[in-house]
Structure formats: C-alpha cells, structure tokens
N, C-alpha and C positions, 0 to 999 in steps of 0.2 A: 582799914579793910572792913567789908560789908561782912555781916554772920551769913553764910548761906542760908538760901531759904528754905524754911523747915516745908518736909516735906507734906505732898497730900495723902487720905486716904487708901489705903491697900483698896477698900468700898472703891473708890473711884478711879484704882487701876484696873479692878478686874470686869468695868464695862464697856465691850466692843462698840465700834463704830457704829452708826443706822448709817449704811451704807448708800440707803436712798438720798439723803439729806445728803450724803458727800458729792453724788453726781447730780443732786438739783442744781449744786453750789459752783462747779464745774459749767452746768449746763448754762446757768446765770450769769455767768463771767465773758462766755459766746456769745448770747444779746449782748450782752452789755458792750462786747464788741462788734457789733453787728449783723451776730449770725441767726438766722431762723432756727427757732427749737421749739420743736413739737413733741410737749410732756405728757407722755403716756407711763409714769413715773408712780407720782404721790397719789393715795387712794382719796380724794377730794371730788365730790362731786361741782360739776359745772355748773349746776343748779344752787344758788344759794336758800335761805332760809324763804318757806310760804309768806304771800304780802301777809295773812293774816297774822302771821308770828312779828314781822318787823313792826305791824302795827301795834300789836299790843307789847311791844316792847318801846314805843314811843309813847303810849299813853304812861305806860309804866313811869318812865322817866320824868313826862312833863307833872304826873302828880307826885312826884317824890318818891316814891314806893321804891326805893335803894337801898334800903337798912337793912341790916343785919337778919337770915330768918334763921329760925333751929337749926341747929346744926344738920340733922335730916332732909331739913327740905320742907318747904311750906305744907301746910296738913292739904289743902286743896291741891297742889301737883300729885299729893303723895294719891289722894284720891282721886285722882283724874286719871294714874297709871294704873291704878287697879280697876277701873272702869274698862280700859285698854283691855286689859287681860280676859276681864267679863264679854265686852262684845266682840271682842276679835277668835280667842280661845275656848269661848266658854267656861272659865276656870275663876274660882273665886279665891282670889289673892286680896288677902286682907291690909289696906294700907299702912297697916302698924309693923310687916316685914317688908317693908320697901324704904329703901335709904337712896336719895339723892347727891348725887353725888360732884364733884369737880372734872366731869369727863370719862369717860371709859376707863380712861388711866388713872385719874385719881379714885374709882372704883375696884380696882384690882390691887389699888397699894391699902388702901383700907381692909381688904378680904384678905391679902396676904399678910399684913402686920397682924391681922384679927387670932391670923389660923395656924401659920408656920412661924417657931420658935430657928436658933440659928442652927446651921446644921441638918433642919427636916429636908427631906429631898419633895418636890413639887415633878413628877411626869408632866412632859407635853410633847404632845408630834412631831417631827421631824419629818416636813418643813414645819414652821408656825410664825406667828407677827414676832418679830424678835422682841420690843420691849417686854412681854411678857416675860420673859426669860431674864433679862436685864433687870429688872423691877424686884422679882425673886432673887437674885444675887445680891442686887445692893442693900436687901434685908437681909440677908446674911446666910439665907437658905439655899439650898443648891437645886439647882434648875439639871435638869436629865432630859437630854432629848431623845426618841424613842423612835427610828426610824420608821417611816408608815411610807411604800411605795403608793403605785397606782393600782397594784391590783387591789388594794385598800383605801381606793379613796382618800389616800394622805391623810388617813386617820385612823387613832389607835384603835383597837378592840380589846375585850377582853383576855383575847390568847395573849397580849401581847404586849399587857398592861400587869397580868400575872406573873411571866415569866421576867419581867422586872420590877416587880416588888423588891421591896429589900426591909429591912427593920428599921430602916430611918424612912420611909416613902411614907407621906402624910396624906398627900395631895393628887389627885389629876387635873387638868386644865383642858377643856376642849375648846376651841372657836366651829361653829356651824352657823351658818357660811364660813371657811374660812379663810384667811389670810396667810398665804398668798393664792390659795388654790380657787377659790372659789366656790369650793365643794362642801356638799352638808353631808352629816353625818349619818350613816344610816340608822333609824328611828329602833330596830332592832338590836341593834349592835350597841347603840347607846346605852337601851335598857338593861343590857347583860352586862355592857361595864359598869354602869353604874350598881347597880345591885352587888357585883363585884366586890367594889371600893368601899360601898356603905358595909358591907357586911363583914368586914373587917376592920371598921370603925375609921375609912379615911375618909375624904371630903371629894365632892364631885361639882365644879365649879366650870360655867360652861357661859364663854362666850357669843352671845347674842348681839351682837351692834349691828351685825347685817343682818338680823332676824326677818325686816320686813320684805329686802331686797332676794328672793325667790324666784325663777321662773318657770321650773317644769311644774310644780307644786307645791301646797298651799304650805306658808307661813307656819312650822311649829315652834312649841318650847318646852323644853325641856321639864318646866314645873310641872308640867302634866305626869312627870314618870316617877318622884317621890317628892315628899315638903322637905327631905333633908338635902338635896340639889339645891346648888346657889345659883343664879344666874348674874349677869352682866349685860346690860344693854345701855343704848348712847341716840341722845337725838341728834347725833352727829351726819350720819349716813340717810338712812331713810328719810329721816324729818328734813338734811341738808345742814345742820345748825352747828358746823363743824369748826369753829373759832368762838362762840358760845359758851366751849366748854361744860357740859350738863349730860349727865349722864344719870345712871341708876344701878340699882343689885336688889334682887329679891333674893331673902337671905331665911335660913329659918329664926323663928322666934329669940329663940335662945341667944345668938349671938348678936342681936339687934342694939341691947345695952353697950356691947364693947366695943361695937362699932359707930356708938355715938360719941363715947369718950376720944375715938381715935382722931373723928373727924372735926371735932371740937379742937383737937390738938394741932392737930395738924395742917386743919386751914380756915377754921372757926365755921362756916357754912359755903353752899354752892352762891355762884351769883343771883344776887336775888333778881335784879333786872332778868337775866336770862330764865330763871323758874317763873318768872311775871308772864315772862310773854310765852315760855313752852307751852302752856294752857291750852291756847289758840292752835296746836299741835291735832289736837283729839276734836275740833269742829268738821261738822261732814265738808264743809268745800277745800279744809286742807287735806285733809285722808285722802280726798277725789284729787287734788295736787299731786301729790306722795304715789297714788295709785297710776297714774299719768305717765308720772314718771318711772315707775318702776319697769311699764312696759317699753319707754323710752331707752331702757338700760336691757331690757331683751330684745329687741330689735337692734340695738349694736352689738351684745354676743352675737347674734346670731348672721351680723356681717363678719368679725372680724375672727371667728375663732373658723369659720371654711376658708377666709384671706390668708390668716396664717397656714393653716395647712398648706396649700395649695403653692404658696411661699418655700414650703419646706421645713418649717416647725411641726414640730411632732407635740400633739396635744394628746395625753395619752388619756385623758376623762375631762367629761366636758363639763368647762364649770355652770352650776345648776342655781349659781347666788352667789353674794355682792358683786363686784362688777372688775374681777383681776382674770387672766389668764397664765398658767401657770404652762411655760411651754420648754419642750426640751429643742436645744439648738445642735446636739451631738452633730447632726447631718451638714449643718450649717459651717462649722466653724473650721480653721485654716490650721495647721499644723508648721511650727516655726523649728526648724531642726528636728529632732524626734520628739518634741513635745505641743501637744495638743492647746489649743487653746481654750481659757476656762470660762468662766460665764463672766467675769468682770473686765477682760480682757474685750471679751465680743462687746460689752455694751459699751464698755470708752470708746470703740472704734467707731460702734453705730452711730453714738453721738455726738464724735470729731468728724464723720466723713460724710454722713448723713442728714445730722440734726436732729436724729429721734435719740428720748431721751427713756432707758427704760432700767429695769432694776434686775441686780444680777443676781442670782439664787444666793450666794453667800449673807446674805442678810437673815436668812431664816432657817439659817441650822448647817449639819454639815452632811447630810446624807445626799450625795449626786448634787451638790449645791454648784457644783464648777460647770454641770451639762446644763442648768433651769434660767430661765428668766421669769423674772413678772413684767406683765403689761398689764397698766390698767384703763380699761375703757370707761372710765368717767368722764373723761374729755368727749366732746362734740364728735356727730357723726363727719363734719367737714373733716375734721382734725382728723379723726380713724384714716379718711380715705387718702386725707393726703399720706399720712402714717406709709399706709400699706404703699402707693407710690412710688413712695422713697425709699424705703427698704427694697421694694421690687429694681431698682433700679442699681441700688448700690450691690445687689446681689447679683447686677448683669443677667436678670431674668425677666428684661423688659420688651 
C-alpha cells in the first residue's frame, strides 16, 4: 500500500483562483474546437514591444551580453529610469533608490517580503488586481480589502483608510491607473492619505504600471508627494514588453540594502537581455511609439465605453487610464428562480453563447463583485466593434 501523499502548503490553500486565466482556459478549449473568441479578457496590449527595444535586444544577444547583472539592475538602466523621471516629471530620483526588478510582480514580492513581517495587515481597495492580495497572503501577511464604491473612484481615502486602521495595519497599497477600474487617484486625496499613513509610521506603496497609459490628463507620480512613498512600475503596459518580464520600484534610501539581499535571494537578478534592450525604451522615436499608441488606446475608450452604455452597462466613472472598463451589468442580467444572476454566471454565458470572452468582477475582491465585469480594450478597434456586435445581438438589441 502507497503512504498517502503528504500534504501541501496551508500558504498554498489559502490562494484563490485568477479567475481570468480560468475563463481564458475555457475560452481556449472553444478555438480549439472551433469556435470564434473575441478576448477582451487579459490586460495585454495588442501592441508588442518598439522595433527599437527588439532591436537592441538582438544585438544584445548576438554579442553575448546574457550574464548575470547586479542584482538591482544594470547601473545604466537604473540611470536611464531616473533620467525618465527627470524629463517626463521633472523630479530628481536618484538611481541609487531605483531597483530593477523581475516584472511588476516580482516588484511587489520584493517590497512586501522587505516591509510586512507575518501577521501585518497590508489595506487595498476593494475592487483591486487580485495577485496583490494573493502575493500578501502567501507571505504570510494578511491582505484587508477596503470597500471603495463609485462615488470614490474605487479608491481609498483617508476617511476610509482611518477608520480601518487597526494595530497590526502596516501597509497601504494603491494602483493609479487602476486595475480593474481604470481610474486614477485623485492627486488630492492621495496626498491626505498618504501623509496619513506616513505619520503614523506605515508604508504608502503605490502602483504605477499604467502610469504612462492616461487620457484626460497628464501622467503623474506619486514620488512627487514624499521620498518616503515607494512606488511600482513595469515596462509591461506602456513600453508593451509584457512577456520580458522587467519591471522597477523607486524605494527610499534606507530600504534599498534589504531589498538587494532579497533579490539576490530570490532570483539572483532581472533578465539581462531584457534590461539590454529596455534602454532603447527612453529613445525619442520610441516614447513618439508609446505616445502613438497611447492615443490609440483613447480613441477605443472612447468607442467602447458610450457602446457599452448604450448596450445597457452601466459605467458608473469613466475610466481616465490604462485600458479596462469596469462596468456594472445589474440591468443586464436574467433571474433563474428567485435568484439573480452574478457576474460569472453572465460571463460563461457571454462566452458560450456569444464568443466574447470578459472577466467577472469576482476576481478583484468582494464588494458588488457578483453586479461588475472587466473588459479590457487592449485588443484591436476591429475586435471592439465586432465585440460590441455580438453582445448587441445576443442581447436581442439588434
């Protein structure tokens, strides 16, 4: 007789689903049997990386240049992103608090391993990108989601960020742009929470990966409101370089040591190929790329979130950056006996009956997460209009 098998992880029972990746997997089984699916799903831009970034990632390769760099990140990337900060923000960010990192997410396991011991609680909005919360758990820390509706731009403030403190709260966590809403933070509202949090000795760590992707107004960041705010960004989104894996954190001074031991630990350094060629990132013909494109990505909000309404989604704030719509389907959805149906219920159907594949609010917390879906317009304007089409059509509003 076999010994049964020892078991895993409590770490690895208590991380939910990424719900998107369950109905990518779903929707990929439909191709694969034949069927048309139109992914307005996974936040991936349609755009891959500037010629200029593949190029100098093919010279990179043909001379060698694959070894091993510091664990932080080559000294020339590290000063190429604080060049970034100089011409874009005006702000001088010294490349000695800028850490390079393994992607957004191996950004965020590096700043949480750095900051929260087991047990510290980490605030985040409610909605928010669920691995953040995931990431916090699996380090042993507890993740608290904070309800933030619409009349708050799905994001926290200070009232609200106070009134859930607790004696274990170490941390807050903002995305602006964020995920899934698309909405930034307002610049006011930042400053009072953050000033908040610092003054009570916690940490104010604030995601930027869609920092570039903006369309009512201009690109901020956060470093401008103290040097004790960490930030988070990724040449994933804006730059396109979202399989690259490269990311960043401008961090203060002080914790720049621990977080070199971490990352030495943890994955010895970022790809050097891919720091080779990010370079090519901050040349003016790619920024005028990136720029391009960014307008590319307001001129689809700005088909698809008056299609949706018009549909019948209820968009209660219009997203003003990266490129998700954050839309309630309350009006929309069918009632089976006396119970309503919830937001993952509506997107199986949409994407067995329709072929559109989108992402049901259960992924990003639990506040009205049964009424939300995310769409994300990174896909093609073709793709949007058939999108809308087919919804229109499966809705009998044709």
């Amino acid at each position: 007789m076999k010994a049964p098998a020892a078991p895993l992880s409590k770490r690895s029972d208590s991380i939910g689903p990424f719900f998107v990746m369950e109905l990518v997997k779903e929707a990929e089984e439909l191709e694969r049997a034949g069927r048309s699916i139109l992914h307005l799903s996974i936040g991936e831009p349609d755009f891959t990386a500037p010629e200029p970034v593949v190029e100098a990632a093919r010279i990179a390769l043909q001379s060698g240049r694959s070894r091993y760099t510091p664990a932080l990140g080559t000294n020339e990337l590290r000063a190429a992103i604080s060049g970034f900060y100089r011409d874009r923000f005006g702000l001088e960010v010294e490349p000695e608090r800028i850490v390079v990192t393994a992607g957004g997410s191996g950004a965020l396991v590096l700043l949480l391993s750095c900051l929260l011991d087991p047990g510290d609680e980490l605030l985040l909005p409610d909605p928010s990108y669920p691995c953040n919360r995931h990431i916090a758990s699996a380090l042993g820390a507890r993740a608290r989601l904070i309800a933030c509706g619409p009349q708050q731009r799905f994001h926290l403030n200070a009232a609200v960020v106070e009134a859930a403190w607790s004696p274990r709260s170490r941390a807050v966590l903002i995305g602006s742009p964020s995920n899934p809403t698309g909405t930034t933070i307002d610049s006011n509202a930042l400053a009072q929470l953050s000033d908040w949090v610092l003054d009570r000795g916690g940490f104010v760590l604030v995601d930027e990966i869609y920092q570039g992707l903006t369309y009512d107004h201009a690109p901020a960041t956060a470093l401008a409101l103290d040097s004790r705010v960490a930030v988070i960004n990724s040449f994933s989104k804006y730059f396109g370089m979202t399989g690259w894996r490269l990311g960043w954190i401008v961090a203060p001074r002080a914790w720049v040591g621990a977080l070199e031991r971490l990352s030495q630990n943890l994955y010895l350094c970022p790809s050097a190929v891919a720091q080779h060629a990010a370079l090519a990132c901050f040349g003016q013909s790619c920024l005028a790329t990136c720029e391009q494109r960014r307008e590319e990505f307001r001129r689809r909000r700005d088909f698809i979130v008056p299609a949706l309404r018009q549909l019948g989604f209820q968009v209660p704030v219009l997203p003003d950056g990266a490129f998700y719509v954050y839309a309630d389907i309350q009006a929309l959805t069918r009632t089976t006996g006396n119970r309503p149906e919830n937001s993952m219920q509506f997107a199986r159907r949409l994407l067995n009956e329709a072929g559109v594949c989108l992402v049901p609010g259960d992924d990003f917390g639990e506040a009205d997460a049964e009424r939300y879906v995310r769409l994300s317009y990174a896909a093609s304007m073709d793709h949007l209009q058939q999108a809308i089409e087919r919804i229109r059509a499966w809705l009998g509003r044709g």
